[in-house]
C-alpha positions in Angstrom: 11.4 -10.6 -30.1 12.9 -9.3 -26.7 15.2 -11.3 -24.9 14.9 -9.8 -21.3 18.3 -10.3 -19.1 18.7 -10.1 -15.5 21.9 -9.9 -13.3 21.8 -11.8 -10.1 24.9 -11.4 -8.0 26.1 -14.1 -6.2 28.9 -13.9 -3.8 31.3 -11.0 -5.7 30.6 -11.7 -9.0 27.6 -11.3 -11.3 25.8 -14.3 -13.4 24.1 -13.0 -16.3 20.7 -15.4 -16.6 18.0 -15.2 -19.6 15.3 -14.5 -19.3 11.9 -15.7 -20.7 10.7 -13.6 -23.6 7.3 -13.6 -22.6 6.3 -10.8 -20.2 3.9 -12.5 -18.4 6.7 -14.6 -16.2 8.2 -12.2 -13.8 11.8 -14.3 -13.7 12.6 -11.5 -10.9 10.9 -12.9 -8.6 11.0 -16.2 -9.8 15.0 -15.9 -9.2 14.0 -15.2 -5.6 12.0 -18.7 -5.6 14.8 -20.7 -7.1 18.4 -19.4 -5.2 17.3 -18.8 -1.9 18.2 -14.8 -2.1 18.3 -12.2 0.2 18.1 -8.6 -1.0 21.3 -6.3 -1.3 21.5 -2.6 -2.7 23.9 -1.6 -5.0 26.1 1.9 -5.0 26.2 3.4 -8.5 29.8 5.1 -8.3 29.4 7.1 -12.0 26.1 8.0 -13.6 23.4 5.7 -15.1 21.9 5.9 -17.8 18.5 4.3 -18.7 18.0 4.7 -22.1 15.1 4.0 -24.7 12.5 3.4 -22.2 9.0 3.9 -22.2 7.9 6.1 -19.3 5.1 6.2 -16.9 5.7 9.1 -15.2 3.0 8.6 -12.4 1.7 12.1 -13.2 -1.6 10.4 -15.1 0.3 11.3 -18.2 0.3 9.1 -21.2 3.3 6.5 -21.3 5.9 8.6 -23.3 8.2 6.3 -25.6 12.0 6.8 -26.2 13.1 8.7 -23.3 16.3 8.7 -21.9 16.6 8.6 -18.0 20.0 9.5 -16.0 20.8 8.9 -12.5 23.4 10.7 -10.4 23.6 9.7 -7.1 20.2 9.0 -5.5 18.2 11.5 -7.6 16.7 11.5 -11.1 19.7 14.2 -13.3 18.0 14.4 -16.8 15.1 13.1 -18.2 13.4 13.5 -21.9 13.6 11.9 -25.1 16.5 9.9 -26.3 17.7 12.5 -29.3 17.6 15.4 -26.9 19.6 13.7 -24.0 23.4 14.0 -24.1 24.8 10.8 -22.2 27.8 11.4 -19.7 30.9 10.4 -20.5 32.0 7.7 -17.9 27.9 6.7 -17.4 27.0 3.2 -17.4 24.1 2.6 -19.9 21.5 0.1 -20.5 19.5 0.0 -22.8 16.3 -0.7 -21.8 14.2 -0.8 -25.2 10.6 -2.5 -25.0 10.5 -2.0 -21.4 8.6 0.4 -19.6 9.9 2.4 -16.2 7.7 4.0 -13.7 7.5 5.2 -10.4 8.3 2.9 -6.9 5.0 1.7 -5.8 3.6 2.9 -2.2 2.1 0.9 0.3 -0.2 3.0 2.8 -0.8 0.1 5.0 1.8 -2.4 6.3 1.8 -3.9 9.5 4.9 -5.8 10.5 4.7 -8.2 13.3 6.6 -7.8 16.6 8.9 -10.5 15.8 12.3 -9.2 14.5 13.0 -12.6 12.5 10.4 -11.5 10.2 11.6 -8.0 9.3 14.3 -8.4 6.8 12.1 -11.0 4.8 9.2 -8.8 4.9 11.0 -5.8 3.3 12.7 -8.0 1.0 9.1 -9.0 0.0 8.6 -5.6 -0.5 11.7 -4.7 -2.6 11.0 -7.2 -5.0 7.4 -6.2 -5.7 8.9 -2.6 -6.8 7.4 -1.4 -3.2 9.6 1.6 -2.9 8.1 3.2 0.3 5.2 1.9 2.8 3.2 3.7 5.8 3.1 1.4 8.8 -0.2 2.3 10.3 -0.3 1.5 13.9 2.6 -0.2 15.0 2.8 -3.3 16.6 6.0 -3.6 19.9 9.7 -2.8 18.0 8.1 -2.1 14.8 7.3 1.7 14.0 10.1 3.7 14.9 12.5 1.4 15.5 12.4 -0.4 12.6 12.1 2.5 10.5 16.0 3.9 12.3 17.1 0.4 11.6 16.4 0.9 7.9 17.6 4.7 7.6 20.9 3.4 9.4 21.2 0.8 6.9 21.2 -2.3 9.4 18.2 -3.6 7.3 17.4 -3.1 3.4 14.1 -2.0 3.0 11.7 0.2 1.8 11.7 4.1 2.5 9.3 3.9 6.0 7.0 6.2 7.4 5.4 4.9 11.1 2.5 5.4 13.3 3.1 4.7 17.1 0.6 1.8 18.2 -3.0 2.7 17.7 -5.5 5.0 20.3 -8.4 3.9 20.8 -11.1 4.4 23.5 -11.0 2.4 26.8 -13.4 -0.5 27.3 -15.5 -0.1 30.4 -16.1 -3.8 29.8 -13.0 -5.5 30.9 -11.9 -5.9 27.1 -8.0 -6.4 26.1 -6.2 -3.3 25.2 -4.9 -5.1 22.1 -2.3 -3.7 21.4 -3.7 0.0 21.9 -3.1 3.0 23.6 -6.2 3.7 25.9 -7.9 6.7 26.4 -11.1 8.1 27.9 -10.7 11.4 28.1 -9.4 14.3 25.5 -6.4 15.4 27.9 -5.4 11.6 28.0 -5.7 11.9 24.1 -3.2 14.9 24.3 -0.9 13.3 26.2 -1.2 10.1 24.2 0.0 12.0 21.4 2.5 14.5 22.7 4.2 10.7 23.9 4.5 9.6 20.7 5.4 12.8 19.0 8.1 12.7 21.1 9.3 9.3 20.5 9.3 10.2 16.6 6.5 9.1 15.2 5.8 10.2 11.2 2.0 9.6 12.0 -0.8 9.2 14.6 -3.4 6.6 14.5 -6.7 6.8 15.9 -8.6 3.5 15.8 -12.6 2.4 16.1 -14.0 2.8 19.4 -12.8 6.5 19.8 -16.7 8.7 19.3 -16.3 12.1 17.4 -15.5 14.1 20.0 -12.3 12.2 21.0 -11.4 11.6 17.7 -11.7 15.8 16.8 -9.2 16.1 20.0 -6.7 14.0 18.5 -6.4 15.6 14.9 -6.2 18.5 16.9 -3.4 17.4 19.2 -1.9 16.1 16.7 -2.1 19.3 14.2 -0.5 20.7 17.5 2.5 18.3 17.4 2.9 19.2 12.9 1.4 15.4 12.3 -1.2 13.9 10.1 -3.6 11.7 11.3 -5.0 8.0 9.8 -8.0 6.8 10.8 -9.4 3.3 11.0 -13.2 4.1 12.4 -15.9 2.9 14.0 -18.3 4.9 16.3 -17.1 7.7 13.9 -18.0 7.9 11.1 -16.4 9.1 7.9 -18.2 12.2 7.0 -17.1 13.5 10.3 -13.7 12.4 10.8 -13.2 14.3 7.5 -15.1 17.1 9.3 -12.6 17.4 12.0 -9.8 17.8 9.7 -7.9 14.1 9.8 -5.6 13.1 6.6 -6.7 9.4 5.9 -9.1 6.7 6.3 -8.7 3.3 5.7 -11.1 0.3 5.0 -13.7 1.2 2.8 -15.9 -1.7 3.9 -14.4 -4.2 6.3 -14.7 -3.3 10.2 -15.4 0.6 9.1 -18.7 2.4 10.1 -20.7 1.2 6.8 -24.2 2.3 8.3 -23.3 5.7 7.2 -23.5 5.3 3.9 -26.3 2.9 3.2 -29.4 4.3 1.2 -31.6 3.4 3.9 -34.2 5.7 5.9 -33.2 3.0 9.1 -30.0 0.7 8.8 -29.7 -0.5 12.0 -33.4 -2.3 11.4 -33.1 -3.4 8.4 -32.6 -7.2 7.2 -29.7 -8.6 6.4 -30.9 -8.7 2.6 -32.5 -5.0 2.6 -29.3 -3.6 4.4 -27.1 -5.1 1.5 -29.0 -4.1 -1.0 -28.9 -0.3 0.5 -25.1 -0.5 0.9 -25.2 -1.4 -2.6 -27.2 1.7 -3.8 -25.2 3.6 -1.6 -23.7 6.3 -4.5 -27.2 7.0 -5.2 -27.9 8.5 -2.0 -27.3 11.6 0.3 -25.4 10.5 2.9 -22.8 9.0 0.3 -22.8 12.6 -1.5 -22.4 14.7 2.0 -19.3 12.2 2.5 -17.9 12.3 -0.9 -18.3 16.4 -0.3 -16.3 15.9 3.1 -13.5 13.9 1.8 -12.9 16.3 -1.0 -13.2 19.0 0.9 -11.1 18.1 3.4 -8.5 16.2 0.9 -8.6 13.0 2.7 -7.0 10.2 1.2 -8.9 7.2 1.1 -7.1 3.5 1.2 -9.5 1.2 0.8 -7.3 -2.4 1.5 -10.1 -4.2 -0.7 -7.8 -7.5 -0.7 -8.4 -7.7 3.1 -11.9 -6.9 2.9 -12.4 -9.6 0.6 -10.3 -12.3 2.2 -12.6 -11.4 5.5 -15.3 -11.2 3.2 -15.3 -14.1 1.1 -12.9 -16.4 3.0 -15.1 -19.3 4.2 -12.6 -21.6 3.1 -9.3 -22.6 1.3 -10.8 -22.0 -2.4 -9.1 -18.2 -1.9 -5.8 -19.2 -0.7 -4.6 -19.5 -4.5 -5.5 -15.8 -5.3 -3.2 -14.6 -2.0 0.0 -17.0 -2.9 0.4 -17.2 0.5 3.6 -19.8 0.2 5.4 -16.5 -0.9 4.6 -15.0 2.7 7.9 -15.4 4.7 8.0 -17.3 8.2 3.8 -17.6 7.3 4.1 -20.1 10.4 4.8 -17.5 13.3 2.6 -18.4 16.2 -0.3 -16.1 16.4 0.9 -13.8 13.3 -2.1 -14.8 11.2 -4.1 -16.7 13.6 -5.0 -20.5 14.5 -6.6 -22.1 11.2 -5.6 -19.5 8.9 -5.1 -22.5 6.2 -8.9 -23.7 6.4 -10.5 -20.1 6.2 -10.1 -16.8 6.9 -9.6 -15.9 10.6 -12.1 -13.0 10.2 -14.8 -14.3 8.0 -17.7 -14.5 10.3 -21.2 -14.3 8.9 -23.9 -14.4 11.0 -26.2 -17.5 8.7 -25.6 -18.8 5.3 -28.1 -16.0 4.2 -25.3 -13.3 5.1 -22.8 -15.4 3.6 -24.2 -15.6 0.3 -25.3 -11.6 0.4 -21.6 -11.2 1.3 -20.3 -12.8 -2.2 -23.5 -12.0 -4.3 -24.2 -8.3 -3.4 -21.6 -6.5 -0.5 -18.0 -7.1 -2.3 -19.3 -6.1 -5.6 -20.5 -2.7 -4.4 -17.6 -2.4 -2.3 -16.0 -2.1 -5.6 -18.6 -0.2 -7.3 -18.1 2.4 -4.1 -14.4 2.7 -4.7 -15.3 3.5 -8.1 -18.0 6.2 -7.6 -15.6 7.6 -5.0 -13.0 8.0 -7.8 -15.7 9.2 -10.0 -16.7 11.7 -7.8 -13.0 13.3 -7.0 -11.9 11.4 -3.6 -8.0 10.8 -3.7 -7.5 7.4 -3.5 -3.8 5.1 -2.3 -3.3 1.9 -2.0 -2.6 -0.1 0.8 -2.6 -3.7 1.4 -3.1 -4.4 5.5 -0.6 -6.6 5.3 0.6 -8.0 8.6 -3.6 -9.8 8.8 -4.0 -12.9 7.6 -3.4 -14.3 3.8 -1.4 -10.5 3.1 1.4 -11.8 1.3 4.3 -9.1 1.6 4.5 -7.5 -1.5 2.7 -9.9 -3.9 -0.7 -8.7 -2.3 -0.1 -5.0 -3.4 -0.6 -6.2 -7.0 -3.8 -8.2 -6.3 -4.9 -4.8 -4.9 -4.6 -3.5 -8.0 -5.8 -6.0 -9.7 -9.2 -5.3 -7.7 -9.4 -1.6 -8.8 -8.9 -2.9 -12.6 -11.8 -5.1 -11.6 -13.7 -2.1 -10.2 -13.4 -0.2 -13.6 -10.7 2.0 -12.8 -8.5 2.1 -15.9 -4.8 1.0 -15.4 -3.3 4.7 -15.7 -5.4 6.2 -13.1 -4.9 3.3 -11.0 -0.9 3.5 -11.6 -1.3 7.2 -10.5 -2.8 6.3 -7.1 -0.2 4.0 -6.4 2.5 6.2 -6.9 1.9 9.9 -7.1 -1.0 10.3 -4.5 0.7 7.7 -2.1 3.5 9.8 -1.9 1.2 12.9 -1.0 -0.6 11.3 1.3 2.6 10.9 3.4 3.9 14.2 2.9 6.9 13.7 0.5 5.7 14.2 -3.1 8.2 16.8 -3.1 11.1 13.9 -2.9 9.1 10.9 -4.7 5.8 9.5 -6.1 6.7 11.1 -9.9 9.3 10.0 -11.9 10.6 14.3 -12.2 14.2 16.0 -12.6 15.4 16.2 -8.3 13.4 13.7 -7.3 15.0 10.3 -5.8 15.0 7.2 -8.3 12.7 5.1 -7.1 11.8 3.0 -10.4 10.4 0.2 -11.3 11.4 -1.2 -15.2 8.5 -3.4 -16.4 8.5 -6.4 -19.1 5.1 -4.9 -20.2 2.5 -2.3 -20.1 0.9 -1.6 -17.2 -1.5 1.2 -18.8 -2.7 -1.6 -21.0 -3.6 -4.2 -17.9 -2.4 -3.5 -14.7 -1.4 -7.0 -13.8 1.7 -6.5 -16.1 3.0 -4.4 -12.8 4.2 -8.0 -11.9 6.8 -8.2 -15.3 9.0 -6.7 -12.9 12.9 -6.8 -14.1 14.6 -4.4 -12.0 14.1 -2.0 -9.0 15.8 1.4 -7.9 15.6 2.6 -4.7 17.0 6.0 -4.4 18.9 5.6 -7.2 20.7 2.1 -6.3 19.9 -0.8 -7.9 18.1 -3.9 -5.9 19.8 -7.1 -6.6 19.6 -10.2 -5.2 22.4 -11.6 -3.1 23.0 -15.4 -2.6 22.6 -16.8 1.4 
């Protein structure tokens, strides 16, 4: 039996704690719970050696046993089995037999809140969970850019972070709050909308739901102009041609996205509430899906479906949920207007229309939006991962590993899934080249694992330690 050991450091010195032998109880984070800790990063001075692993590669390669990993600096040195790996003289080993080490997970879709008492705890969140590197997709006041210097200047430990500026969006004729948004009506105010924020830095441009095609089309091709990608949250447009005019990502597979498009219907906007479920269901038997699948692919979209949000908003009439989220994990959970009034009774954005809807919302529409993540998967779409957190019941870090949970649930086995959270995540952002695969050059972002996450990919939670650009995460008494 494996006795797992964990070093916690605590002022100067180190405490050597056991841990439980069975995998299931992530003491990591249970350390967290217990001491009060806030999150430091530790400089290796000499090279590391991680030695008799199991590795996940995040390639879609089979887990390869007895491997020898070495770290110089921030970047992966040597890598490959343990009788063909000379270790360094000077290197620090550990020998990390029965564990398993894979990729830093990525996050496509964090949303941190304006209020700068919440940063640090939210990327400590992060850290813990093995969430190596998150996209911030439409940033909310002091929160994109900003942030993201804060963290590359080391005045806050965190994730590696990519940023959008604060959403675009169309501009109500109605009177409606700006929410947030950048407004727009017309494709030169798009330009200028985006030449503002490529010049304030941004790694992204978002383009949110009441933008119509042709606005949307003038902002990938602004931003093409300015060298960068677009994400997409839509709504008058739909999918099929978003991908059409050449944008990078789309989020929400079902919540607040144009789902119309998709249903199996000859007339969705007439159908009943039951009939229009049951077409969404039978959506991957239909044309429309198939032109859209043929779009995405063509057009190498990545897709992030957020199902956790979709099925809080979903499903979230009342507190029964709450368990699923561990929302007492979610730091400063009380900020005023951060997840709405009420959040505790039910979810601030579940909101069907009669009892009918409700029960066709449990019984038919979140099963198929699983069974649509899975034909979409089936069918060649690149697929990340990203959790929305910053919306109500998205607990920092814990909900990433719901999220995959949900694509386990969808039929996805563990390996592919462990792929999308990794490699393509990193190539959806542009920098597979530095991270995403566990590869000679590459930075050490690593997770070490209690227990196989190709066998069930809830064992991502045995988490016993964390590398972030080859540093080690430890925790760090208040």
């Amino acid at each position: 039996m494996i006795m797992n050991c964990l070093f916690v450091q605590i002022g100067q010195g180190l405490t050597r704690v056991k841990a439980y032998s069975q995998p299931s109880i992530n003491l990591y984070v249970l350390l967290v719970l217990i001491l009060g800790v806030s999150i430091n990063v530790v400089n290796a001075k000499e090279p590391l050696v991680l030695q008799n692993i199991t590795l996940i590669d995040g390639t879609g390669a089979p887990a390869k046993p007895n491997q020898t990993l070495i770290i110089e600096g921030r970047t992966i040195k040597q890598l490959g089995p343990v009788d063909q790996i000379q270790v360094p003289d000077q290197a620090t080993t550990i020998d990390l037999a029965g564990h398993y080490v894979m990729p830093g997970l990525v996050d496509l879709h964090v949303h941190f809140p304006e209020y700068v008492s919440v940063h640090q705890p939210m990327l400590n969140r992060l850290l813990e969970y093995g969430i190596t590197t998150v996209l911030n997709p439409g940033a909310r006041p002091g929160a994109g850019v900003e942030l993201r210097e804060q963290i590359s200047r080391g005045k806050l430990t965190g994730p590696r972070l990519l940023t959008a500026g604060a959403s675009i969006n169309l501009r109500p004729t109605d009177g409606r709050s700006a929410g947030g948004s950048v407004l727009v009506s017309t494709a030169d105010e798009m330009r200028e909308a985006i030449n503002a924020q490529a010049k304030a830095g941004v790694d992204f441009i978002k383009l949110y739901r009441r933008l119509p095609p042709d606005l949307v089309a003038a902002g990938v091709a602004a931003a093409e102009q300015s060298g960068l990608p677009v994400v997409g949250h839509m709504g008058e447009t739909t999918w099929t041609a978003a991908a059409n005019a050449g944008i990078n990502m789309l989020v929400h597979s079902g919540w607040g996205t144009p789902m119309d498009e998709i249903v199996n219907l000859a007339n969705p906007i007439e159908a009943t509430d039951a009939a229009w479920y049951r077409g969404y269901a039978d959506a991957p038997n239909g044309e429309r899906f198939a032109a859209q699948v043929a779009a995405l692919i063509k057009h190498e979209v990545t897709v992030v479906p957020t199902l956790s949000i979709t099925q809080a908003s979903g499903l979230g009439k009342d507190a029964s949920l709450l368990p699923q989220f561990k929302v007492h994990l979610a730091p400063d959970a009380e900020v005023d207007n951060w997840w709405g009034a009420g959040w505790r009774e039910r979810h601030p954005q579940y909101d069907p229309d009669s009892e009918e809807e409700a029960e066709l919302l449990a019984s038919i529409y979140f099963p198929a939006v699983l069974n649509i993540l899975k034909a979409h998967h089936d069918r060649g779409v690149r697929i990340g991962v990203g959790t929305d957190v910053g919306n109500a019941w998205m607990t920092p870090g814990f909900v990433y590993h719901h999220e995959l949970s949900l694509y386990q649930q969808a039929g996805i086995p563990p390996l592919e899934i462990l792929t999308m959270a990794t490699r393509n995540g990193a190539e959806a952002l542009g920098i597979l080249d530095q991270v995403g695969t566990i590869t000679v050059g590459k930075q050490a972002d690593l997770v070490v694992l209690a227990a196989d996450p190709t066998v069930d990919i809830n064992n991502t939670l045995t988490i016993q330690r964390v590398f972030l650009a080859g540093q080690e995460v430890v925790f760090q008494a208040k």
